[in-house]
C-alpha positions in Angstrom: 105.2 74.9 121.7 101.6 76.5 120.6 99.1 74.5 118.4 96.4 76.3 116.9 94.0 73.9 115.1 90.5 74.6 113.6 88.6 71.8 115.2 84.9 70.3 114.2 82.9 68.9 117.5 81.6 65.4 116.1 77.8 65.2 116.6 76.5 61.9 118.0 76.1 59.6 115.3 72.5 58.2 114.8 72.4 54.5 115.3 73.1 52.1 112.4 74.3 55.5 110.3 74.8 54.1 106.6 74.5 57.1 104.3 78.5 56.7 103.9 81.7 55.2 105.6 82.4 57.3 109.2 84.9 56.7 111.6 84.5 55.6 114.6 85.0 59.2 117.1 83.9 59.6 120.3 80.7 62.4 120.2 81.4 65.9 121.3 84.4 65.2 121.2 87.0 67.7 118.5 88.1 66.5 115.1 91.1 68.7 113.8 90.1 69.6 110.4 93.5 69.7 107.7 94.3 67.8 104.7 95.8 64.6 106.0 92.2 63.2 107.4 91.0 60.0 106.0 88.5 58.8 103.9 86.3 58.2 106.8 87.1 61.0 109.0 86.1 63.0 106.2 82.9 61.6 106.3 82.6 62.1 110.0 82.9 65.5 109.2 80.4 65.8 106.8 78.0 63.6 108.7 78.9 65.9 111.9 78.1 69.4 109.8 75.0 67.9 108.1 73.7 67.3 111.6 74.5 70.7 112.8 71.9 71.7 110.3 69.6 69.1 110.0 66.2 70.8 110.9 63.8 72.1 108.4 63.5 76.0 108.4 59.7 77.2 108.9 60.4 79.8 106.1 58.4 78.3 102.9 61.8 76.5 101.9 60.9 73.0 99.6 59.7 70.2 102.2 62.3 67.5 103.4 63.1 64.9 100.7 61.8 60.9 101.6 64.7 59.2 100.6 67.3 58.8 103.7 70.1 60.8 102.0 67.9 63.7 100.8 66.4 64.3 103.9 69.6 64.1 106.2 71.2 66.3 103.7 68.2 68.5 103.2 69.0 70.9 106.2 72.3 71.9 104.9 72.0 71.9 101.1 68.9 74.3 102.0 70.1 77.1 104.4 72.0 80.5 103.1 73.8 80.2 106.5 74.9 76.4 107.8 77.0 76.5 110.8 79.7 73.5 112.1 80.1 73.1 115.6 83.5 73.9 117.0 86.0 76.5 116.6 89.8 77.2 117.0 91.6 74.7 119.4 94.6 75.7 121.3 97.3 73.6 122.9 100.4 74.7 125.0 102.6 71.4 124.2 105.1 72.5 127.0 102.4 73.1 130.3 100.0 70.7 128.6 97.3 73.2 128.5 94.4 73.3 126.2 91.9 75.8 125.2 88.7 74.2 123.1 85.5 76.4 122.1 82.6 76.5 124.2 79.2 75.4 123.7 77.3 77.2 120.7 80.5 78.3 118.9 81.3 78.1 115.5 83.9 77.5 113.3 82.5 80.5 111.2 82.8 82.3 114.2 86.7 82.1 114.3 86.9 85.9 113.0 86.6 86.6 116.4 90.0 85.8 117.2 91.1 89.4 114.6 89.3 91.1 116.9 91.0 90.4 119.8 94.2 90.3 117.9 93.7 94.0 115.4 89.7 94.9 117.1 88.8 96.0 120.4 91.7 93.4 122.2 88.8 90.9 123.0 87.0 88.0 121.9 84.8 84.8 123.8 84.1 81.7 122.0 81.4 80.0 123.7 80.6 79.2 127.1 81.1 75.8 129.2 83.8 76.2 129.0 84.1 80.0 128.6 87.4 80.7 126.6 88.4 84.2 126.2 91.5 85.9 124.2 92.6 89.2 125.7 95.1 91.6 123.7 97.7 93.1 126.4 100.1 95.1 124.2 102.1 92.9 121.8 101.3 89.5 123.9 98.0 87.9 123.9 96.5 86.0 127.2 94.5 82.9 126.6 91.8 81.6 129.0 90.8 78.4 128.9 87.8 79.3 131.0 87.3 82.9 132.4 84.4 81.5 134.5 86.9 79.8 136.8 89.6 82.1 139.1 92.2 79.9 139.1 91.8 79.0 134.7 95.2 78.2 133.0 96.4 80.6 130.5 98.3 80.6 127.4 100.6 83.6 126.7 102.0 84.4 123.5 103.2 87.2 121.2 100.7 88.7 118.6 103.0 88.1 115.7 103.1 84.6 117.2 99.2 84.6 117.3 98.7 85.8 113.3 101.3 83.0 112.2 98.9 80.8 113.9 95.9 81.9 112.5 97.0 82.0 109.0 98.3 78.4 109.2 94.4 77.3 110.7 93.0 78.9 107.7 95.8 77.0 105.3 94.7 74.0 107.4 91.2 74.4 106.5 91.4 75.0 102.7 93.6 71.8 102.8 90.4 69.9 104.4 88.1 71.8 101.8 90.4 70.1 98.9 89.5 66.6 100.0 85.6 67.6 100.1 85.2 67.7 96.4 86.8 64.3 95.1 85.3 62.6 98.7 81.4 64.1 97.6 81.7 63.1 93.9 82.7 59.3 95.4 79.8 59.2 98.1 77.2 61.9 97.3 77.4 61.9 93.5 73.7 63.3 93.1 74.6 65.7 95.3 79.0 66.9 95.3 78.1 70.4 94.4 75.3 71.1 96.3 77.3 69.4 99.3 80.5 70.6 98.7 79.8 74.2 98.8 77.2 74.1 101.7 80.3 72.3 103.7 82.4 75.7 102.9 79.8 78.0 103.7 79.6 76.2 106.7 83.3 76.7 107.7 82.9 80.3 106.1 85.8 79.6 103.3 86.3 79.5 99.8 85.0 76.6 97.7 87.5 75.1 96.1 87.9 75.5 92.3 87.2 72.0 90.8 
């Protein structure tokens, strides 16, 4: 069996982190996003994509807030184009093989996987390790890292492949449903704001409230 799960990498958390209830997950390490996370793995998530962004943009944007939760937020709420850590995760259940993005890739960058599915029959997503998707007629080869000779590869059909892809993005408007309702609870001056940074961020829809 083939899992193919949009995944978050969880940023490491700052010491004595009290903006709002986290769960305990190991750092650079992959959270599957979907709609059955909890309470506090949502706000791992948050906390994990508001650190992706949390630098202040020399571009004559307002300065950084004083209060904590303004100024950890401020990064995100602030920038046309956030970005989240992480990509699409997949696992070969059967061989016990797993392909994870590589360094600097982006779960906004997932449209990368069309294009080696209905493009040019190629995509990378990230490097260390350096996965790679290769379209060879109607099957497409997985590499969970091209840089090595001897990498493990995941084979399957292209039909197979869009089935999977459509379920990731189903899995990710599930996670953007819980956002809302999670932001009104623990960033109330904030919800909107948050809530549609978090989706441009993962490059989906807001939800309609």
């Amino acid at each position: 069996m083939i899992l193919l799960q949009p995944v978050l990498e969880i940023q490491t958390m700052r010491d004595g982190f009290d903006l709002w209830p986290v769960a305990e997950l190991e750092p650079y390490g992959f959270l599957p996003l979907s709609g059955g996370l909890s309470p506090q793995e949502v706000g791992t998530a948050v906390m994990s994509i508001a650190a992706c962004n949390d630098w202040q943009p020399d571009d004559g944007r307002p300065p950084r807030p004083t209060d904590p939760l303004g100024a950890f937020l401020h990064g995100l709420l602030t920038m046309d184009d956030p970005g989240a850590s992480g990509g699409l995760r997949a696992t070969d259940t059967v061989h016990g093989w797993t392909l994870v993005p590589g360094c600097c890739n982006g779960i906004d960058e997932r449209s990368d996987w069309a294009e080696a599915v209905d493009g040019s029959g190629w995509a990378s997503f990230g490097h260390d390790p350096s996965p790679s998707a290769e379209r060879l007629g109607e099957r497409v080869r997985l590499t969970v890292d091209a840089d090595q000779d001897d990498s493990p590869v995941i084979e399957l059909s292209v039909t197979h492949l869009r089935g999977l892809l459509s379920r990731a993005e189903r899995d990710l408007a599930d996670f953007m449903r819980l956002i809302g309702p999670w932001a009104a609870r623990h960033l109330p001056g904030h919800a909107e704001a948050a809530t549609a940074a978090v989706a441009r961020a993962l490059a989906v829809p807001a939800p309609v409230q």
